[in-house]
N, CA, C, O and CB atoms as a CASP TS submission, in Angstrom:
PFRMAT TS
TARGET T0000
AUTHOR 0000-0000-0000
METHOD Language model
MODEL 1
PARENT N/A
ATOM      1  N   UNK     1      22.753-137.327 -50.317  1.00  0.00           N
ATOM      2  CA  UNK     1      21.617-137.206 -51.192  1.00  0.00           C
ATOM      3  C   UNK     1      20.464-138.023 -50.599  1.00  0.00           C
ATOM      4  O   UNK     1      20.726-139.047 -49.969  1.00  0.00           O
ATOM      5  CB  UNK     1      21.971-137.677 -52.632  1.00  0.00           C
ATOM      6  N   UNK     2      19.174-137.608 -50.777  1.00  0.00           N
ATOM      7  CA  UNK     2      18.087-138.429 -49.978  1.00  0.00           C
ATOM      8  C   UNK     2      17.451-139.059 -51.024  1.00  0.00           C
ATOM      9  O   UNK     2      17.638-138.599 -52.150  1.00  0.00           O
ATOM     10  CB  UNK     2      17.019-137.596 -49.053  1.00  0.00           C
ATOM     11  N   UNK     3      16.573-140.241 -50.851  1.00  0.00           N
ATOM     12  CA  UNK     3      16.157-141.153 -51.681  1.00  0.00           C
ATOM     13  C   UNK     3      15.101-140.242 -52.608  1.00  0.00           C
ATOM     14  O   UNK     3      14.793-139.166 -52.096  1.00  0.00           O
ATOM     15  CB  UNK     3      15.558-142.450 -50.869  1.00  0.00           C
ATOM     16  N   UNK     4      14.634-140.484 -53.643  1.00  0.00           N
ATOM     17  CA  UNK     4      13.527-140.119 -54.487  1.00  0.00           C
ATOM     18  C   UNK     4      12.185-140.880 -53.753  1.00  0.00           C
ATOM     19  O   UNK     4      11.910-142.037 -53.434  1.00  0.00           O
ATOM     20  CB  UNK     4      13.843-140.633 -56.139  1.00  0.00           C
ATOM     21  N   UNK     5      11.391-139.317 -53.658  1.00  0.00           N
ATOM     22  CA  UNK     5      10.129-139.505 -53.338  1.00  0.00           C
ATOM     23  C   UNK     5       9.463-140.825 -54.000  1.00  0.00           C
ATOM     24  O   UNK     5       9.800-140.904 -55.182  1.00  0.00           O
ATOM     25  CB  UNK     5       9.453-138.286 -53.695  1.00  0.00           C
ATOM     26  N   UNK     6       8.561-141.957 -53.564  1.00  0.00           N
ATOM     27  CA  UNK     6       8.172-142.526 -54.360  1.00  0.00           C
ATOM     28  C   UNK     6       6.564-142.068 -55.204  1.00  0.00           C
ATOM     29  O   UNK     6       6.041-142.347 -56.283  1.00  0.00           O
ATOM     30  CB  UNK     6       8.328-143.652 -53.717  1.00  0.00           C
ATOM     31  N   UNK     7       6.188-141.186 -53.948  1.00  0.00           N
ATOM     32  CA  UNK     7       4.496-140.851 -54.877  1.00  0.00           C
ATOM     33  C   UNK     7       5.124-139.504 -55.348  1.00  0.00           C
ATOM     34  O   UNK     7       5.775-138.706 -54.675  1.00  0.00           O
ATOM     35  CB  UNK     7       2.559-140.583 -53.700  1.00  0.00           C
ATOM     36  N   UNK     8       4.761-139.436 -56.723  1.00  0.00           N
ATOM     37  CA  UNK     8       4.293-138.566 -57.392  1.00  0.00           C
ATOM     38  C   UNK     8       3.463-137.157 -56.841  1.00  0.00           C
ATOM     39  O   UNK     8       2.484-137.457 -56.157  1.00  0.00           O
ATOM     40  CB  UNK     8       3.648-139.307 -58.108  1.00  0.00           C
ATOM     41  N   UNK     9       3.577-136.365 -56.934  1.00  0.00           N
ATOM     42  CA  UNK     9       2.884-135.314 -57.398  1.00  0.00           C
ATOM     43  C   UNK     9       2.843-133.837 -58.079  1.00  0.00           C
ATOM     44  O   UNK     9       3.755-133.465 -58.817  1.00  0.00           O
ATOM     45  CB  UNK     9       2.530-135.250 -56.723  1.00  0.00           C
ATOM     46  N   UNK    10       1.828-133.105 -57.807  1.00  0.00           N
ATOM     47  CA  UNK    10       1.993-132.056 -59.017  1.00  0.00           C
ATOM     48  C   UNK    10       3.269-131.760 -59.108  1.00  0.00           C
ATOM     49  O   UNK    10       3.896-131.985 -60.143  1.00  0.00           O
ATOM     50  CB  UNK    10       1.243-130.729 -58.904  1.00  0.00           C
ATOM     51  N   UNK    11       3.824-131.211 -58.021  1.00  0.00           N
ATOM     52  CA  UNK    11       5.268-130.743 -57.832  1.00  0.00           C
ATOM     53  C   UNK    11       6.328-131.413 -58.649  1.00  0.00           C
ATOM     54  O   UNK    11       7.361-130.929 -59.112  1.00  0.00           O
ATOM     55  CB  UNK    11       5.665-130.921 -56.431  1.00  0.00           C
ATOM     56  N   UNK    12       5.840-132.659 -58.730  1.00  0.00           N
ATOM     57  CA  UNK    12       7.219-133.587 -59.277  1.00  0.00           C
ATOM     58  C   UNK    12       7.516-132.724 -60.313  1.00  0.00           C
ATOM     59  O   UNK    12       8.422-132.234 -59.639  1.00  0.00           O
ATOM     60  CB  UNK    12       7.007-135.319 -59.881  1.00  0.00           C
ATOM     61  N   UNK    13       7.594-131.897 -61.662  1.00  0.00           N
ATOM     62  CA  UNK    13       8.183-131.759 -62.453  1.00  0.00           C
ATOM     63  C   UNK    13       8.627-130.345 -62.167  1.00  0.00           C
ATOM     64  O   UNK    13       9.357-129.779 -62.981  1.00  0.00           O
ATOM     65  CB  UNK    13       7.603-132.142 -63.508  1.00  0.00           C
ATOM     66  N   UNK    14       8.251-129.764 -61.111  1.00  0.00           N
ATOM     67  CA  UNK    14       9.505-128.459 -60.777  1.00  0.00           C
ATOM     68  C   UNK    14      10.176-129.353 -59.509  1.00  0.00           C
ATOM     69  O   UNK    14      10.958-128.522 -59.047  1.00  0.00           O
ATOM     70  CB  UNK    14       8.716-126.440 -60.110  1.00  0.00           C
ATOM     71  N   UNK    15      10.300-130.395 -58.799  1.00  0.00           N
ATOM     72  CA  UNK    15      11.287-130.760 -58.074  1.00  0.00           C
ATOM     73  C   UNK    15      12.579-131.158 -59.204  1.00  0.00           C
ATOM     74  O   UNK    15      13.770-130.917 -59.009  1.00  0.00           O
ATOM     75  CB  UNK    15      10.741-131.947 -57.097  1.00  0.00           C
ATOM     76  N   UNK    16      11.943-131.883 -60.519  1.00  0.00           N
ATOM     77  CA  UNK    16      12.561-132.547 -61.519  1.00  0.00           C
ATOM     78  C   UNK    16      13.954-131.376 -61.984  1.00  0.00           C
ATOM     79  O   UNK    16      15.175-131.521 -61.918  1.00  0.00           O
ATOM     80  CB  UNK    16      11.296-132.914 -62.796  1.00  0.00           C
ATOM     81  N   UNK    17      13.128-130.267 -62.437  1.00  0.00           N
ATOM     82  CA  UNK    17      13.756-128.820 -62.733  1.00  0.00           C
ATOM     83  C   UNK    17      14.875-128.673 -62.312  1.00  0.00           C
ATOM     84  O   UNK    17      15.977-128.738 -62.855  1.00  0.00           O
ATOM     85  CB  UNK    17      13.129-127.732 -62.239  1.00  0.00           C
ATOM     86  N   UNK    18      14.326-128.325 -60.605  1.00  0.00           N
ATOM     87  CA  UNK    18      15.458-127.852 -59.782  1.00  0.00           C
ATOM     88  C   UNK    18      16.066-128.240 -59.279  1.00  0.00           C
ATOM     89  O   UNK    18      16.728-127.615 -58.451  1.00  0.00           O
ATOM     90  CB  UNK    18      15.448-127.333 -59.164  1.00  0.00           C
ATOM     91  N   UNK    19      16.228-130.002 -59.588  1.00  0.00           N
ATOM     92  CA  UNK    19      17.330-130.896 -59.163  1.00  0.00           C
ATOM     93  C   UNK    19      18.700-130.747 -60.702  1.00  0.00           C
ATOM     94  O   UNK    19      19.842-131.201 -60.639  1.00  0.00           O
ATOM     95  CB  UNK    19      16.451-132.814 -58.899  1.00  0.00           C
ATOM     96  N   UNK    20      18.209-130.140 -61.686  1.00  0.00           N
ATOM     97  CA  UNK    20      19.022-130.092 -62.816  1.00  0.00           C
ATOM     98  C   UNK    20      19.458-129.088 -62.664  1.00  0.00           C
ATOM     99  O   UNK    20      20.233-128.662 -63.521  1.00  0.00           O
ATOM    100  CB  UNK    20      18.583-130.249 -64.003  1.00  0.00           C
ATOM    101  N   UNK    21      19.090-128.167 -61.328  1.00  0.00           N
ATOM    102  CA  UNK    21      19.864-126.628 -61.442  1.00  0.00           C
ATOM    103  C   UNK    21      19.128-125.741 -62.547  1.00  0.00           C
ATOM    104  O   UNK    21      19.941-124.862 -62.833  1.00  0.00           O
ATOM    105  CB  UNK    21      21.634-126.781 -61.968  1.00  0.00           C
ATOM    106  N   UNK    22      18.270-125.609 -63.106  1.00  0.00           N
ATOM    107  CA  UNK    22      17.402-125.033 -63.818  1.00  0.00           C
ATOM    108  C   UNK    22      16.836-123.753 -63.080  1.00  0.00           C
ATOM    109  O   UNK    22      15.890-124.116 -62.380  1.00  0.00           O
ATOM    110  CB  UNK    22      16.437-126.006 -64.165  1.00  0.00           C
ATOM    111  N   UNK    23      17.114-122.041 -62.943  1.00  0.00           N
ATOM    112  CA  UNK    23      16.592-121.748 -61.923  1.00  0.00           C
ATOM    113  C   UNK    23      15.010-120.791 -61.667  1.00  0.00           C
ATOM    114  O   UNK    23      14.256-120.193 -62.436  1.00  0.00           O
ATOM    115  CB  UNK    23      17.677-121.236 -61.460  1.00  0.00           C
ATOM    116  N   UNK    24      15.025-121.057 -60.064  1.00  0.00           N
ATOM    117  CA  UNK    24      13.387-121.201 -59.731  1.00  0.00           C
ATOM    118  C   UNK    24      12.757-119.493 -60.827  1.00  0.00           C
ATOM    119  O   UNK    24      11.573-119.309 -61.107  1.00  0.00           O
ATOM    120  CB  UNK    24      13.037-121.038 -57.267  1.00  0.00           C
ATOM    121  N   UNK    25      13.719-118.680 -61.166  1.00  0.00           N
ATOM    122  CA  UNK    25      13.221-117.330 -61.681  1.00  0.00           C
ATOM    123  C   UNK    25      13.002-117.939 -62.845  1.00  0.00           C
ATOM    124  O   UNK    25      11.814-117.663 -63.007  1.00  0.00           O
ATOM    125  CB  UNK    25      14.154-115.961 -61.692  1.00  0.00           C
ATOM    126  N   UNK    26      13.390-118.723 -63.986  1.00  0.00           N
ATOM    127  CA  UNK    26      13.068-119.281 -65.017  1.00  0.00           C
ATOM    128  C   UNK    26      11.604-120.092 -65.066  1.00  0.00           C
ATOM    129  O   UNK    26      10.540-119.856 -65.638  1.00  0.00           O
ATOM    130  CB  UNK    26      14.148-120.029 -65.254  1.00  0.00           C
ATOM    131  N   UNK    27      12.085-121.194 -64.161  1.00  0.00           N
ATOM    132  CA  UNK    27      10.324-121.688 -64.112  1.00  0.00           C
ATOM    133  C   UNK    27       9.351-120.977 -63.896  1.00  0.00           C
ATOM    134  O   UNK    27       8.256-121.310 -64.350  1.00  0.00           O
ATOM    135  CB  UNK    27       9.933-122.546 -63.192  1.00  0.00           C
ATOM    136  N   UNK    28       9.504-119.803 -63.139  1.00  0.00           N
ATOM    137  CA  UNK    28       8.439-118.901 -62.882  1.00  0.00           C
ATOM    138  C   UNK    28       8.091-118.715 -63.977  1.00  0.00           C
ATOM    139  O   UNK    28       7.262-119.458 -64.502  1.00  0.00           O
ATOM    140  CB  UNK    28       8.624-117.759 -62.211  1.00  0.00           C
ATOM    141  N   UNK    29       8.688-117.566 -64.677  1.00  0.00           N
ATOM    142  CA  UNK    29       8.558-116.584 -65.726  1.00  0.00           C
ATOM    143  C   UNK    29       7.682-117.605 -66.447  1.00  0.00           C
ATOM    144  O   UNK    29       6.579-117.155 -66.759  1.00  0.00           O
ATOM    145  CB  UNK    29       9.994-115.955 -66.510  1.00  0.00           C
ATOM    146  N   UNK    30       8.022-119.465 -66.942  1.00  0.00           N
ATOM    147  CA  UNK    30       7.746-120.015 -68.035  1.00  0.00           C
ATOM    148  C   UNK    30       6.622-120.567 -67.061  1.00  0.00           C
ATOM    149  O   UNK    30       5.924-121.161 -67.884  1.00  0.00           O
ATOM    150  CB  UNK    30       8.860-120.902 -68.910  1.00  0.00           C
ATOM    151  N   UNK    31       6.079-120.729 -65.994  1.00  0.00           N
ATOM    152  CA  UNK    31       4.880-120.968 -65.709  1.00  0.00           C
ATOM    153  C   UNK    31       3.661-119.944 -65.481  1.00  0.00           C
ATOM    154  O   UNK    31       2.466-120.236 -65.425  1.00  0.00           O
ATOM    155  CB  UNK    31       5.061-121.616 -64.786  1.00  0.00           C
ATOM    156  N   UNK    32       4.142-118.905 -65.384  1.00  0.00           N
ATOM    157  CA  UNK    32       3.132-117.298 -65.218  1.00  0.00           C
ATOM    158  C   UNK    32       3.151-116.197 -66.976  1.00  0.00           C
ATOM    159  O   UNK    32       3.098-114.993 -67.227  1.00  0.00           O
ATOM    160  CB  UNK    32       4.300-115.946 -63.507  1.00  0.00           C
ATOM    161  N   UNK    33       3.239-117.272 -67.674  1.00  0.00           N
ATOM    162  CA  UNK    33       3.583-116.359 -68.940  1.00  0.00           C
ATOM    163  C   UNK    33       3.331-114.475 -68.698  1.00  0.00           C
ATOM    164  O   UNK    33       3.982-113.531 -69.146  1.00  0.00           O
ATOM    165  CB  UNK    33       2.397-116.997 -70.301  1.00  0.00           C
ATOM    166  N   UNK    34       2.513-114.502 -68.099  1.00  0.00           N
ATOM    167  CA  UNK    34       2.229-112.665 -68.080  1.00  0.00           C
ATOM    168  C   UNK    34       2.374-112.245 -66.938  1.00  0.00           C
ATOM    169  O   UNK    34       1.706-111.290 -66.540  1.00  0.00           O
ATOM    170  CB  UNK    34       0.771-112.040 -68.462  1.00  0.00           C
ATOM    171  N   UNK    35       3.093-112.739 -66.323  1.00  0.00           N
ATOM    172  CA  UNK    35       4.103-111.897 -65.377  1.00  0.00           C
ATOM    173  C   UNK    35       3.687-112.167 -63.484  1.00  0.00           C
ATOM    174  O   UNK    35       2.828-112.896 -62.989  1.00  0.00           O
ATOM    175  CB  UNK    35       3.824-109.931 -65.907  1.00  0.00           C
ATOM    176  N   UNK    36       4.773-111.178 -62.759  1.00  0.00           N
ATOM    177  CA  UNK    36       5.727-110.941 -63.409  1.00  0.00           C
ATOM    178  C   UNK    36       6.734-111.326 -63.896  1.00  0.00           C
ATOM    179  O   UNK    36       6.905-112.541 -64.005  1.00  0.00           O
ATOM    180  CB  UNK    36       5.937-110.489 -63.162  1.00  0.00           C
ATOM    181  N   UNK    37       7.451-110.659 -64.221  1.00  0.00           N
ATOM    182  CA  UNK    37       8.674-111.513 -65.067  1.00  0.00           C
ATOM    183  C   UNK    37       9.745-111.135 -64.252  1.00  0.00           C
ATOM    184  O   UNK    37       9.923-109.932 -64.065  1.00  0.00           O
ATOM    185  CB  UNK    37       9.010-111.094 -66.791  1.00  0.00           C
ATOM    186  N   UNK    38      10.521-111.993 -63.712  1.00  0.00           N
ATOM    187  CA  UNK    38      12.204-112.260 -62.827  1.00  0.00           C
ATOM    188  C   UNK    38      12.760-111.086 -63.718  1.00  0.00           C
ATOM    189  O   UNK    38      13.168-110.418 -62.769  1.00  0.00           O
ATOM    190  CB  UNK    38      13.326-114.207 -63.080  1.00  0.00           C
ATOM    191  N   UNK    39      13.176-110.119 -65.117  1.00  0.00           N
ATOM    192  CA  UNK    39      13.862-108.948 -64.946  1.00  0.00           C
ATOM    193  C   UNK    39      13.083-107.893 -64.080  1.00  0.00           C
ATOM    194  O   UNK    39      13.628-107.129 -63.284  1.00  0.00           O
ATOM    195  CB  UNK    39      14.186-108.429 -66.271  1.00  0.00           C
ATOM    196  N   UNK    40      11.393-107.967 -64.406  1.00  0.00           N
ATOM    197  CA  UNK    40      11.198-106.830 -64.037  1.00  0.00           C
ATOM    198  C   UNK    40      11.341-106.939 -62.329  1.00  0.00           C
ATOM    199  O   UNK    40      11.674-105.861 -61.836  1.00  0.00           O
ATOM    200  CB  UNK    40       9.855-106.349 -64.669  1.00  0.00           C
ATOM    201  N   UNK    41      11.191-107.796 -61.566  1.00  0.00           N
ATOM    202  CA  UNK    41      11.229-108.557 -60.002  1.00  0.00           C
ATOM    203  C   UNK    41      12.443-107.721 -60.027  1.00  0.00           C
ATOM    204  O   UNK    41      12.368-106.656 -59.415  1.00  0.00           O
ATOM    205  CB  UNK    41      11.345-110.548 -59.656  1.00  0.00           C
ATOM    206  N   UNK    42      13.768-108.068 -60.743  1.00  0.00           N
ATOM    207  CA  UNK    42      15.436-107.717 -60.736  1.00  0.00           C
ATOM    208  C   UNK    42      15.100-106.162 -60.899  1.00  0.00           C
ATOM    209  O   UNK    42      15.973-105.565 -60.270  1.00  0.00           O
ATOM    210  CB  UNK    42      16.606-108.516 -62.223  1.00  0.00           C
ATOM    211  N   UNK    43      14.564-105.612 -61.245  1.00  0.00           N
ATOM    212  CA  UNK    43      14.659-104.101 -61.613  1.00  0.00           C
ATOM    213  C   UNK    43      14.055-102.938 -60.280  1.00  0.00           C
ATOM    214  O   UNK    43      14.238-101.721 -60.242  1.00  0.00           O
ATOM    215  CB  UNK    43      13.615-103.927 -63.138  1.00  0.00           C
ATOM    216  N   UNK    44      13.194-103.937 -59.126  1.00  0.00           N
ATOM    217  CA  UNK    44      12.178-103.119 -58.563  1.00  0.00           C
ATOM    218  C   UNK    44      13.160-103.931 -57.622  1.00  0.00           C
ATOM    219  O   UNK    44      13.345-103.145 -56.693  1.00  0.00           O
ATOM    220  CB  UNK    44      10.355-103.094 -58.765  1.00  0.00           C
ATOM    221  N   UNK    45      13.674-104.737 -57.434  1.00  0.00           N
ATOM    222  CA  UNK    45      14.161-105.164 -56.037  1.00  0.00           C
ATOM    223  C   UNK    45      16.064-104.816 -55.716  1.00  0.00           C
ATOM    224  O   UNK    45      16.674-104.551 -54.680  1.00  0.00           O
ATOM    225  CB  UNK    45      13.772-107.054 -55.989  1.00  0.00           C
ATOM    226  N   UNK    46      16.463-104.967 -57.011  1.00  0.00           N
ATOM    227  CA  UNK    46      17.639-104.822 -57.298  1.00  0.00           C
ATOM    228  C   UNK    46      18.525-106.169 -56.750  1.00  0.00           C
ATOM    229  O   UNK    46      18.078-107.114 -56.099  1.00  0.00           O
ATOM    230  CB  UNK    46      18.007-103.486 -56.760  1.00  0.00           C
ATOM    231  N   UNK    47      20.051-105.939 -57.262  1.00  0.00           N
ATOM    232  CA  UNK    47      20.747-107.022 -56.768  1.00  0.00           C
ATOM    233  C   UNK    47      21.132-106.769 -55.368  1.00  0.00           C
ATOM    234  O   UNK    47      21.434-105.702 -54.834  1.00  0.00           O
ATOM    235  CB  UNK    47      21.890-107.318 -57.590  1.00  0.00           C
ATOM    236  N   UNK    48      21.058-108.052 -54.843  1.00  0.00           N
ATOM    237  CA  UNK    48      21.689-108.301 -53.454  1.00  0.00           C
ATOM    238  C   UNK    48      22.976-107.662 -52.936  1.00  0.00           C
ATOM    239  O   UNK    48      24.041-107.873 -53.515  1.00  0.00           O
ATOM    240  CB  UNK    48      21.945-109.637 -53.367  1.00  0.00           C
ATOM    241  N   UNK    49      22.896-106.898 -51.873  1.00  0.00           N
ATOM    242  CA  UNK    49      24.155-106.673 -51.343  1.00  0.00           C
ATOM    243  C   UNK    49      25.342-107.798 -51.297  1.00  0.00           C
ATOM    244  O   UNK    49      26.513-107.465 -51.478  1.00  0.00           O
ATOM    245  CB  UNK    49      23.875-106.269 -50.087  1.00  0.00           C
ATOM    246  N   UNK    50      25.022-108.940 -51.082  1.00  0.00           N
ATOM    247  CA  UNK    50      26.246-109.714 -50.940  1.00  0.00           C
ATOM    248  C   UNK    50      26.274-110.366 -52.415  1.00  0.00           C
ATOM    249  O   UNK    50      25.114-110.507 -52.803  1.00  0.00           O
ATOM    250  CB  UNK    50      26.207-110.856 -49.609  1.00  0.00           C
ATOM    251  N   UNK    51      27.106-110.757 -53.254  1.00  0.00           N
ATOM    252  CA  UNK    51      26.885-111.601 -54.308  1.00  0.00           C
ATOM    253  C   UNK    51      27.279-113.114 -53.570  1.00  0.00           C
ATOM    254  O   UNK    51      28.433-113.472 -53.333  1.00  0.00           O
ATOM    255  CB  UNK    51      27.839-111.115 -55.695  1.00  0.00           C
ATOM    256  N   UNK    52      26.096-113.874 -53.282  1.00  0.00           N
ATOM    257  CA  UNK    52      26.064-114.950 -52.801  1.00  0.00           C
ATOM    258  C   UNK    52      26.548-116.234 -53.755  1.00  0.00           C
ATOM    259  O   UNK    52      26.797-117.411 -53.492  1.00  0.00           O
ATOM    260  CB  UNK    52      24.827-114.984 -52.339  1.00  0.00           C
ATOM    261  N   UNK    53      26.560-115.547 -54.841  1.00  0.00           N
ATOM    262  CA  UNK    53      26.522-116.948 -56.289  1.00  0.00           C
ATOM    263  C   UNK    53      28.381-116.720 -56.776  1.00  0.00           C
ATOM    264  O   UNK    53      28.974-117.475 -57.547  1.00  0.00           O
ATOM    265  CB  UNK    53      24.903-116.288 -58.361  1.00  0.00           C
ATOM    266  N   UNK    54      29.063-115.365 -56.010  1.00  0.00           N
ATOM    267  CA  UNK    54      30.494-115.702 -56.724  1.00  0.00           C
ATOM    268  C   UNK    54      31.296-116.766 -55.560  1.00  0.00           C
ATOM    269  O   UNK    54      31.128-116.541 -54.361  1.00  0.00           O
ATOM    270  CB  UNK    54      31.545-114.013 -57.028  1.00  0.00           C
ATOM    271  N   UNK    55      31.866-117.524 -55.856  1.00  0.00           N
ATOM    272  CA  UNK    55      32.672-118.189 -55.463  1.00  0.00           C
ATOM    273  C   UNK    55      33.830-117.498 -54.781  1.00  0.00           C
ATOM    274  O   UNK    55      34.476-116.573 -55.272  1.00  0.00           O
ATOM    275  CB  UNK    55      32.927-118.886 -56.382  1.00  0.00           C
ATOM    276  N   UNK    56      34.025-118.054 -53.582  1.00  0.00           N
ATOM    277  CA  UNK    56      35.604-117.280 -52.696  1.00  0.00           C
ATOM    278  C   UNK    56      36.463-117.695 -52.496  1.00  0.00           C
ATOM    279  O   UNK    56      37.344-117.048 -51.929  1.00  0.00           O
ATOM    280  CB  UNK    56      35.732-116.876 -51.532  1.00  0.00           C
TER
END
């Protein structure tokens, strides 16, 4: 694990986020209120050939 930045900036509270595992399609959506929105992104891009997130 690497030390915490000591200066501040804008970023700090989506580094904050995505150190809790919170994910980056969520913050989007809740920082762009009107889009687009991570389903419709999921609908025009589709899911990934590999499922990278199941465990083997």
């Amino acid at each position: 694990m690497t030390a915490p930045d000591p200066t501040p900036t804008a970023a700090q509270p989506v580094r904050d986020m995505l150190s809790e595992h919170i994910p980056l399609s969520l913050i989007m959506d809740l920082a762009a209120p009107d889009g687009p929105h991570s389903a419709e992104l999921l609908a025009s891009e589709g899911l990934p050939t590999e499922e990278w997130w199941v465990a083997r």
